[in-house]
N, C-alpha and C positions, 0 to 999 in steps of 0.2 A: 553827694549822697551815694554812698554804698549801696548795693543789694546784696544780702546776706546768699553764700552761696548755696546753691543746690545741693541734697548728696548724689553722687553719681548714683545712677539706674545701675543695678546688675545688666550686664549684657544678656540677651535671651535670643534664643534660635526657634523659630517657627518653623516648627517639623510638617505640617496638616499638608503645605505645598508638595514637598518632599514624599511624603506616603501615597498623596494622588499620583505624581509622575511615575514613580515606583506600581503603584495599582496598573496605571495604565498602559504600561509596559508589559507588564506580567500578563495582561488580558490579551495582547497584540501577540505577544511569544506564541500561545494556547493556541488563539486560535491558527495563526498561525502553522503552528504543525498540524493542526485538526487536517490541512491543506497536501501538506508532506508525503503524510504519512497513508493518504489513500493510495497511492499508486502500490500495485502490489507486482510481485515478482523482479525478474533484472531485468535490466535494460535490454531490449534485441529489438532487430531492425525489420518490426514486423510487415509483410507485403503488404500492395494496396488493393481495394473494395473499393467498386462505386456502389454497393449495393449492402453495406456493413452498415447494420443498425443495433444501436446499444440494446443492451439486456439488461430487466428491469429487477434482477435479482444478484445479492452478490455473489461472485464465485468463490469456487477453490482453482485455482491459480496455479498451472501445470507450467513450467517454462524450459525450453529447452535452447541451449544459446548456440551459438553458432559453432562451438566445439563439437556441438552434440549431449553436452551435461546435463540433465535433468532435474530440474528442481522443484518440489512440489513449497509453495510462497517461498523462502527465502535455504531452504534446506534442502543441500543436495543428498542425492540419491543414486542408488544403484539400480540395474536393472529392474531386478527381482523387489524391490523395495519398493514401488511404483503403486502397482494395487494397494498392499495393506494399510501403506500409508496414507492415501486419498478414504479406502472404508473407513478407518477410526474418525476424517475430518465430516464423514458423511452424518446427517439428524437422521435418526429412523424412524422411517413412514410419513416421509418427504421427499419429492424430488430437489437430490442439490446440482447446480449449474457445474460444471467443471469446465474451466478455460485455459484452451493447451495455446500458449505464446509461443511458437515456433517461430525464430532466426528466419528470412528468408534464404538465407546459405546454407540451414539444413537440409538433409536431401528427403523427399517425398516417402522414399522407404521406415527414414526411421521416426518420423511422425506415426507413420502406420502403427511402426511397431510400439510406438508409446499408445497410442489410439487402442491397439488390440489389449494391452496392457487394462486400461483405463475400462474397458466391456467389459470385464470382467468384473468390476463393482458394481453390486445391485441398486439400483436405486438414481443415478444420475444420467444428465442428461451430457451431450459433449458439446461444447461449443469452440470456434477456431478463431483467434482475435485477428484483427486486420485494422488498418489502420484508412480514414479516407483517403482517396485520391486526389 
């Protein structure tokens, strides 16, 4: 006794695993840069604090690298271009934090002279990042 044959199935691809793996990928990327992308300015080899404690507000982010180049977040800058550029990042009839990263290989004087720079915007406060000891 024969049994009459079957017809073959269409083949079929079960996409629903596929779209989860894919989802949860996509949500690992995200957050992921959420992580990235907070550190702000370049890289410099800031000195050490036994007595540096975080500030509970975000900055605007002065950095000056060990060449001496100044950068306000990721844009460099010239002397003169230091003030105006920090006013326009400033809210008005707020105090905004301003945080000068200063190289520990830069010299004392031209912190100053970003610093005296930096006084001349109304409305902020100046703060000097350090790294713990």
């Amino acid at each position: 006794m024969r049994l009459p044959e079957e017809p073959d199935k269409p083949l079929q691809i079960n996409v629903v695993p596929m779209i989860d793996v894919v989802f949860a990928v996509l949500v690992f990327f995200m957050l992921s840069s959420l992580f990235v992308s907070q550190r702000q300015g370049l890289a410099v080899a800031l000195p050490g604090a036994q007595t540096a404690t975080a500030q509970p507000q975000t900055p605007v982010t002065v950095t000056i690298d060990a060449a001496g180049q100044v950068t306000v977040g990721d844009r460099p800058l010239a002397e003169d271009q230091i003030a105006p550029t920090v006013q326009t990042l400033v809210t008005e009839g707020k105090s905004t934090l301003v945080l000068i990263r200063a190289d520990q290989a830069v010299s004392h004087g031209r912190v100053v002279a970003v610093m005296d720079q930096l006084r001349a915007v109304a409305g902020i406060q100046l703060a000097i990042a350090t790294q713990p000891k």
